[in-house]
C-alpha positions in Angstrom: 0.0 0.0 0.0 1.6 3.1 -0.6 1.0 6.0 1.2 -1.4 8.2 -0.9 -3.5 5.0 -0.6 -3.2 5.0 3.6 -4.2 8.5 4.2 -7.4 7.6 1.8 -7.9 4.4 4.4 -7.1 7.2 7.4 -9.6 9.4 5.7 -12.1 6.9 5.4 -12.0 4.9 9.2 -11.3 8.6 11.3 -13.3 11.0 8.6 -10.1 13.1 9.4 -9.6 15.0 5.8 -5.4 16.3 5.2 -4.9 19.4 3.7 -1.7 19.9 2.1 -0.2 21.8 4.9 -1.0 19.1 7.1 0.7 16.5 5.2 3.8 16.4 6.0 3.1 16.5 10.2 0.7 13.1 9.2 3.3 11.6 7.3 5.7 12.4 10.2 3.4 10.1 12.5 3.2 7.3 10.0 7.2 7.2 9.7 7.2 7.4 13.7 4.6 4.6 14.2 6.0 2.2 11.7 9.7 2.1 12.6 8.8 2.0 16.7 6.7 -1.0 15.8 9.1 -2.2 13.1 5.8 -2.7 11.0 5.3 -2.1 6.7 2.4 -0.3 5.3 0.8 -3.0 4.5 0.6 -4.7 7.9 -0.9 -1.7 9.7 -4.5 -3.1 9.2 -3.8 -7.2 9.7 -5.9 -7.1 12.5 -8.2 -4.9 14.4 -5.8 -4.3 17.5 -2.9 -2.9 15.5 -5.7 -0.7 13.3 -6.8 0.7 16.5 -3.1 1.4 17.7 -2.1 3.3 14.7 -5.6 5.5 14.7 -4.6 6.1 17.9 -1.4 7.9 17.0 -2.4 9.6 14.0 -5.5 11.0 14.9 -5.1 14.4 16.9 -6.4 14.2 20.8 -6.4 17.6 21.8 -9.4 18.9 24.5 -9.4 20.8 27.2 -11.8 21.7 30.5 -14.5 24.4 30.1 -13.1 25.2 26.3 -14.6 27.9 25.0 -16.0 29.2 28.3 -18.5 31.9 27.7 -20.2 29.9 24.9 -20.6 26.6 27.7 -22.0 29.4 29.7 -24.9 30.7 27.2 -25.1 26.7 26.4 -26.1 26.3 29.9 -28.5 29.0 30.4 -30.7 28.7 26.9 -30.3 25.0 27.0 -28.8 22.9 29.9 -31.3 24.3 32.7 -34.3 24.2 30.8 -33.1 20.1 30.3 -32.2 19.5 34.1 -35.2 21.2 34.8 -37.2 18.6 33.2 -34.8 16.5 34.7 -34.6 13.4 31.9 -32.1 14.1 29.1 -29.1 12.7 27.6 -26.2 14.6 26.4 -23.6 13.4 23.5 -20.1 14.7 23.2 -18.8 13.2 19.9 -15.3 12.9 19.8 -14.7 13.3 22.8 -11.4 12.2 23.2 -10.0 12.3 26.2 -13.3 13.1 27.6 -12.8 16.5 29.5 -15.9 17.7 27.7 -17.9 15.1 29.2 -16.9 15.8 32.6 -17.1 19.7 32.3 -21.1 19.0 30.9 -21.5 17.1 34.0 -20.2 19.6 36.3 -22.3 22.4 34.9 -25.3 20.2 34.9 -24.9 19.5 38.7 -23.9 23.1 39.1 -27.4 24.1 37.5 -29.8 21.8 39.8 -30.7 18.4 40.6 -29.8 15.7 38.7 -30.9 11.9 38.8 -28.5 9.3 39.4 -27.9 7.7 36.1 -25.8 8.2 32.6 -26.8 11.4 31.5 -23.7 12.7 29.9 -22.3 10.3 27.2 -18.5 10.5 25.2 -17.9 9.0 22.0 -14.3 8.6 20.4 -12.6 6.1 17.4 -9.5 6.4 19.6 -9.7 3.1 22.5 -6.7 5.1 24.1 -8.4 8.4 24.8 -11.2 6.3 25.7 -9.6 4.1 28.4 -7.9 8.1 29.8 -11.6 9.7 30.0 -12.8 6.2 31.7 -10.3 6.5 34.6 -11.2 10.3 34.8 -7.5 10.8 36.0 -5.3 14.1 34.5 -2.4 16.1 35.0 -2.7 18.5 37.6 -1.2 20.7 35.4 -4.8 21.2 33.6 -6.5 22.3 37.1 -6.3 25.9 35.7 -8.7 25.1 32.8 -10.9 24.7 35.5 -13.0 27.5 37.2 -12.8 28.0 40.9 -16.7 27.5 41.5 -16.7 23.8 39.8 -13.2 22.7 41.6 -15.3 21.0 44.4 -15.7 18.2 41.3 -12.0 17.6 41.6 -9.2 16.3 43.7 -5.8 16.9 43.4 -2.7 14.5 44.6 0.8 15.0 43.3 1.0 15.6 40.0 -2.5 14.2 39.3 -6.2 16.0 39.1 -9.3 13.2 40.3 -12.5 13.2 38.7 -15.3 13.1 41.6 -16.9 9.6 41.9 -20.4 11.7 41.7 -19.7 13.5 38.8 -18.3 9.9 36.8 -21.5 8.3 37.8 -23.2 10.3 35.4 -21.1 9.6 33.0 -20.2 6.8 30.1 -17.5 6.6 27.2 -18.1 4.1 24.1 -16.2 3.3 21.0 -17.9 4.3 17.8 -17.0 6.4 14.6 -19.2 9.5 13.6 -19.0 8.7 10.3 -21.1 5.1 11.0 -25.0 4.9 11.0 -24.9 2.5 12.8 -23.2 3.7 16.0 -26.4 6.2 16.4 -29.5 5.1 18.7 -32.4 7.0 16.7 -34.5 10.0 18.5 -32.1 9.6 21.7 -30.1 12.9 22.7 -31.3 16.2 23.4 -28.4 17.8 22.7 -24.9 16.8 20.7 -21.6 18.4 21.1 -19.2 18.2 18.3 -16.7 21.1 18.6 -13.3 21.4 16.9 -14.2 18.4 14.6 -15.4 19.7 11.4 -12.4 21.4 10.8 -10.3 18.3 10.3 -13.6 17.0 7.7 -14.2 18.0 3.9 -17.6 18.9 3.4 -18.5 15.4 2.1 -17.9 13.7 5.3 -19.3 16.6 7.4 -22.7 16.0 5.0 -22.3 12.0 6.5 -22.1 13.4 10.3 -24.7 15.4 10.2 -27.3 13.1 8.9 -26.4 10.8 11.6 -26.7 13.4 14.4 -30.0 14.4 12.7 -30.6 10.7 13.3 -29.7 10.2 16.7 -31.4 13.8 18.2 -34.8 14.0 19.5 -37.4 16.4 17.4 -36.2 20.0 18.4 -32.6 18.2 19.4 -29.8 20.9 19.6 -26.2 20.4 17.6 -23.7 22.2 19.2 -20.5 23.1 17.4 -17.5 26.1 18.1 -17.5 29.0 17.9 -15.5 29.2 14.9 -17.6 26.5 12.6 -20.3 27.2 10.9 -22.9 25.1 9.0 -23.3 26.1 5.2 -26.6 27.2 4.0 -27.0 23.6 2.4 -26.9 21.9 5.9 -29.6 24.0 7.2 -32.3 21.3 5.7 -31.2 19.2 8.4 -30.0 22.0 11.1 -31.6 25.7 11.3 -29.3 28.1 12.7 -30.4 29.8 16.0 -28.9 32.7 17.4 -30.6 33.9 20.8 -27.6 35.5 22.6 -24.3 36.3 21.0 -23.4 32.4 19.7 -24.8 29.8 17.1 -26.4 26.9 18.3 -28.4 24.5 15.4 -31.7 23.2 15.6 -32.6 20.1 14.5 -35.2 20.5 11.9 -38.2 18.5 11.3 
């Protein structure tokens, strides 16, 4: 297989799409993953475990606590107390990777009122190795300023290492499953879905494969939530109408 050939493959298993200035960096991480598992091309994909291990070191795993704070914030007050007020909902953070998302959705949520006891807050990644982090809910303490002072009673600090509170991982669950797969979507089962910072690593074709599924797997009047700096084109808005209350874009599920 030569290697035009594996960042199609790539391309098609992550949905990841590699610009030309973006090359080079991948082609970097192939080089370093096959000569520290003395592997060829063509054995990358012999068997599912090895797949998994190489997606795991190309794909980028980058997330953060309470990213993109004031929009969480306006999230929160049009949409997240209005849901814990009902009090039965079910959030989706997809790609979650290392699942810091999912923990900070939690925190606001308990922060906002009273929640029942169950899996309300769910992370979804194609990387097993981010997956098995945001399980263990264990970080570097180094990320405890990501973190405002008002949700630090969620946390626990020792050494070098920042604890995820048992109460706030009980609402919580992580599962494997690719964005770009039909199949890995429940139908008419969140309220809301988070996918932030992922569209700009997709060309437009896959994005149009995402967000049929997450028009799939919302409720009727489900809400997509994406950053602040992606935007839906006019094209998607059959599946996803734009609404602005407050100074930020959410999307409403349409029909």
């Amino acid at each position: 297989m030569k290697l035009d050939h594996l960042i199609e493959k790539i391309q098609q298993l992550s949905g990841n799409y590699y610009a030309e200035d973006r090359l080079q960096i991948l082609q970097k991480k192939i080089e370093n993953f096959l000569r520290k598992n003395n592997l060829s091309i063509d054995e990358i994909f012999l068997n599912e475990e090895r797949t998994s291990l190489f997606i795991d070191n190309v794909l980028v795993n980058e997330t953060s606590f309470f990213r993109h704070y004031q929009q969480l914030e306006e999230f929160r007050e049009l949409y997240l107390k209005p849901l814990v007020d009902k009090g039965e909902f079910r959030i989706l953070s997809a790609g979650c990777s290392t699942g810091k998302e999912v923990y900070t959705l939690a925190m606001m949520a308990m922060e906002t009122g009273s929640l029942p006891e169950r899996k309300l807050f769910e992370g979804m990644d194609l990387s097993r190795f981010a997956l098995s982090v945001a399980r263990k809910g264990v970080y570097s303490k180094k990320t405890l300023n990501q973190i405002p002072q008002e949700y630090r009673k969620y946390i626990s600090t020792d050494g070098e290492y920042l604890y995820i509170s048992e109460k706030i991982k009980k609402l919580t669950e992580f599962t494997w499953g690719n964005i770009l797969d039909l199949k890995a979507f429940p139908e008419n089962h969140y309220d809301v879905i988070f996918c932030r910072n992922v569209f700009i690593y997709f060309n437009p074709e896959y994005i149009n494969y995402v967000l049929y599924n997450f028009r799939k797997a919302l409720k009727k009047d489900g809400v997509l939530v994406v950053s602040p700096v992606e935007f839906l084109s006019p094209e998607n808005h059959k599946l996803f109408r734009p609404e602005k209350i407050k100074q930020y874009t959410f999307y409403r599920r349409v029909g």
